[in-house]
N, C-alpha and C positions, 0 to 999 in steps of 0.2 A: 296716780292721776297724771295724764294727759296737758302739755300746758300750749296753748295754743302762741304759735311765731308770730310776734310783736311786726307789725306793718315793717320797720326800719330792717330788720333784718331778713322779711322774705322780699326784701327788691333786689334783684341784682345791681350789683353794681356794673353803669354801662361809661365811667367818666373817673381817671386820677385825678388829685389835684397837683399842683406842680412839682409840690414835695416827694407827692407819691409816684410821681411820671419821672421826674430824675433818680430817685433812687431805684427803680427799675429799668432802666438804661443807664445805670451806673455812673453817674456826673450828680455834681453839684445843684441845688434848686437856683444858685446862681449862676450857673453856665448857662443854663437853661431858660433864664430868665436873661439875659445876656443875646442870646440865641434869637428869643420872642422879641425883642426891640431891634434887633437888626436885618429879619423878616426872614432869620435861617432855624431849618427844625422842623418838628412833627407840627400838626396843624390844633389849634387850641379854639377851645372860645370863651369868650369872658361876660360873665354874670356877675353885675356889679361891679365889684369891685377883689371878684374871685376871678382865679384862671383854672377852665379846666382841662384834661385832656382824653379825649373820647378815646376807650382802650382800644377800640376796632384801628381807628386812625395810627396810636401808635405802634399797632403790631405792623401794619402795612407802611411806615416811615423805616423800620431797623430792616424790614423785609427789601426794601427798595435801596437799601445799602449796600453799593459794590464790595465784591470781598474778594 
């Protein structure tokens, strides 16, 4: 039998949250939060009382990093 994908899991996901945005750019969720209050960093936006970070934005922030 056939089980049909529960809404939550056939959404892609289009947004990390800060935990999940630092630990794939390899820093701390406090650097990063450190980072968001001094206006330096990938670009975020906050709902509520959550911070999220759009994955498109931060591939194009590590992409725009001199190397």
């Amino acid at each position: 039998m056939r089980s049909t994908p529960k809404t939550a899991q056939a959404v892609i996901k289009l947004n990390y949250s800060a935990k999940e945005a630092a630990f794939a750019l390899g820093m701390s969720a406090k650097t990063l939060a450190n980072w968001r209050s001094n206006g330096f960093g990938p670009t975020y936006i906050k709902i509520g009382n959550r911070v999220l970070y759009p994955i498109s934005d931060l591939e194009e922030w590590v992409n725009a990093i001199p190397r």
